[in-house]
ChimeraX commands (.cxc) that place a marker at each C-alpha (Angstrom):
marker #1 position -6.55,-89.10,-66.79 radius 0.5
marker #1 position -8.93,-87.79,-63.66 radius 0.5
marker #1 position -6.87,-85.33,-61.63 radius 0.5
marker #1 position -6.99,-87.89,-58.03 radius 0.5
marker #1 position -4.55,-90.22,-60.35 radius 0.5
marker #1 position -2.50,-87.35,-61.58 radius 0.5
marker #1 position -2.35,-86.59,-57.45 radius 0.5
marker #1 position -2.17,-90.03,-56.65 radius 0.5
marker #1 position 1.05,-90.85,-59.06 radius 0.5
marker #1 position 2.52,-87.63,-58.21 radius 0.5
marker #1 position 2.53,-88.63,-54.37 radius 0.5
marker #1 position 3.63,-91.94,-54.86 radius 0.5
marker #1 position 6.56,-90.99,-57.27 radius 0.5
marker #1 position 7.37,-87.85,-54.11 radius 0.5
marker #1 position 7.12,-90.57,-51.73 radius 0.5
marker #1 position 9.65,-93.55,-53.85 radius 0.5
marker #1 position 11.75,-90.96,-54.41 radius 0.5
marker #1 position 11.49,-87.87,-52.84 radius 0.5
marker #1 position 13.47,-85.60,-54.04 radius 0.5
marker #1 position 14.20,-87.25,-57.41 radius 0.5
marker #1 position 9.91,-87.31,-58.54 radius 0.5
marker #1 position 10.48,-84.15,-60.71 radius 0.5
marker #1 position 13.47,-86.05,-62.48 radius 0.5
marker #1 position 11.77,-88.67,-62.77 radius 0.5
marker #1 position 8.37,-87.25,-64.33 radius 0.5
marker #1 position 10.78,-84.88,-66.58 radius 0.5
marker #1 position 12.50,-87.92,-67.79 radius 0.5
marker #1 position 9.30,-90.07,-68.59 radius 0.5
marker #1 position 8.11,-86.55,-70.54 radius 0.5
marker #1 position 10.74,-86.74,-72.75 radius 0.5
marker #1 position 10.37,-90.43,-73.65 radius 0.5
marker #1 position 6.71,-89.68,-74.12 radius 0.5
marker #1 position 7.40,-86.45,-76.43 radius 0.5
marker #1 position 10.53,-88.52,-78.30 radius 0.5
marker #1 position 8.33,-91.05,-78.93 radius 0.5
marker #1 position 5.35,-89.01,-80.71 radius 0.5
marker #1 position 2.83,-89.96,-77.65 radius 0.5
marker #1 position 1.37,-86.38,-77.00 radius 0.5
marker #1 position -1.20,-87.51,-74.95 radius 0.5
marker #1 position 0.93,-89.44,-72.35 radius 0.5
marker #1 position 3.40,-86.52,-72.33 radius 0.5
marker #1 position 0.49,-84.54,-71.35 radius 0.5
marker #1 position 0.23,-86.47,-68.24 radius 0.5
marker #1 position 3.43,-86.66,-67.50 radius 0.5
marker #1 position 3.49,-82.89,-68.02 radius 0.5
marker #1 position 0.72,-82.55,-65.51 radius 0.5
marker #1 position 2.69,-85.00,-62.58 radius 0.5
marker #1 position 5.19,-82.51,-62.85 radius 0.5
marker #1 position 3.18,-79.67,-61.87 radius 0.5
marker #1 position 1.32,-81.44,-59.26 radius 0.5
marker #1 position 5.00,-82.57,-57.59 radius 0.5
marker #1 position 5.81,-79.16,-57.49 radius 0.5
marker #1 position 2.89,-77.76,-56.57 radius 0.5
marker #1 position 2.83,-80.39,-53.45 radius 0.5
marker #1 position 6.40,-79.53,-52.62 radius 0.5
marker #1 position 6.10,-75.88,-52.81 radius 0.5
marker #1 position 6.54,-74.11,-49.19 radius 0.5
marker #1 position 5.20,-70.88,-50.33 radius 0.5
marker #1 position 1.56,-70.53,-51.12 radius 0.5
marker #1 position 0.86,-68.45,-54.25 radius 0.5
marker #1 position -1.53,-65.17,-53.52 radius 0.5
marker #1 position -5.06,-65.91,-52.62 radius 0.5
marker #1 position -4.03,-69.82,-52.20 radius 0.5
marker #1 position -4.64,-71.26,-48.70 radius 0.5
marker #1 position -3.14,-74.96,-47.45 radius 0.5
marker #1 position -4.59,-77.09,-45.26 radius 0.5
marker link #1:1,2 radius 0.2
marker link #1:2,3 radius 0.2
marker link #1:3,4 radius 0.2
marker link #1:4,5 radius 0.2
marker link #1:5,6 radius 0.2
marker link #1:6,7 radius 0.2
marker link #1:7,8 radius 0.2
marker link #1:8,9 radius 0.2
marker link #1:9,10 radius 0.2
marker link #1:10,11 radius 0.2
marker link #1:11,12 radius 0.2
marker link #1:12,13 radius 0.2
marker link #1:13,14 radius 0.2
marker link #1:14,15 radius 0.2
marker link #1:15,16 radius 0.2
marker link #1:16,17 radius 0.2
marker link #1:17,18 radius 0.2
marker link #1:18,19 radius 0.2
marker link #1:19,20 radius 0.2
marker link #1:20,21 radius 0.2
marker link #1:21,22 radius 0.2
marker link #1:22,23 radius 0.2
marker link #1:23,24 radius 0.2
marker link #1:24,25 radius 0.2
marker link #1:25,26 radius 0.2
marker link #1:26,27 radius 0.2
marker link #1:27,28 radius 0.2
marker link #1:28,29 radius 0.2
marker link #1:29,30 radius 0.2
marker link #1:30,31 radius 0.2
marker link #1:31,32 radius 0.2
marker link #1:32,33 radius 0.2
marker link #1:33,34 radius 0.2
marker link #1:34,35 radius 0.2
marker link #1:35,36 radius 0.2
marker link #1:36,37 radius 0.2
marker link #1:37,38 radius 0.2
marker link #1:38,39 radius 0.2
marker link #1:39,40 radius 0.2
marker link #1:40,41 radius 0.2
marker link #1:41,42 radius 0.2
marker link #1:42,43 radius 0.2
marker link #1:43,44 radius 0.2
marker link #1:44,45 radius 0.2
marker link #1:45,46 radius 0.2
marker link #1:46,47 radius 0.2
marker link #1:47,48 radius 0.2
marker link #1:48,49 radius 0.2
marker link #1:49,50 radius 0.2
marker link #1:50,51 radius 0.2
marker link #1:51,52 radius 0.2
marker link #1:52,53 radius 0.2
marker link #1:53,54 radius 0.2
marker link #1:54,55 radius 0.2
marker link #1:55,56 radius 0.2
marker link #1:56,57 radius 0.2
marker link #1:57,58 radius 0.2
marker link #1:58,59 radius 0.2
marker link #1:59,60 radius 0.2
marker link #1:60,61 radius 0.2
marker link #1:61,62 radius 0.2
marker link #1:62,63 radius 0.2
marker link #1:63,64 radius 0.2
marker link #1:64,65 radius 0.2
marker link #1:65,66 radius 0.2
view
């Protein structure tokens, strides 16, 4: 999956339900890894970075937001 739909799922899912997107992601991860589908966990793994990379307040070292 090209990273603008990883973004693009990962702000829709913060937006539907804000604080609950992680949860959400982590719980569509494990249906994905229970299921044998490595690939699709993969993706979900990858919305869960991107959620908490958008809702991260503190930049890492060397990052700058716009």
């Amino acid at each position: 999956m090209e990273d603008i739909h990883i973004f693009r799922t990962a702000a829709l899912l913060i937006k539907g339900r804000g604080d609950e997107a992680v949860d959400h992601a982590s719980t569509e991860f494990d249906k994905m890894m229970d299921s044998g589908n490595i690939e699709s966990a993969a993706v979900w793994l990858r919305i869960m970075k991107t959620i908490h990379d958008t809702e991260r307040v503190t930049p890492k070292r060397g990052e700058q937001r716009h």
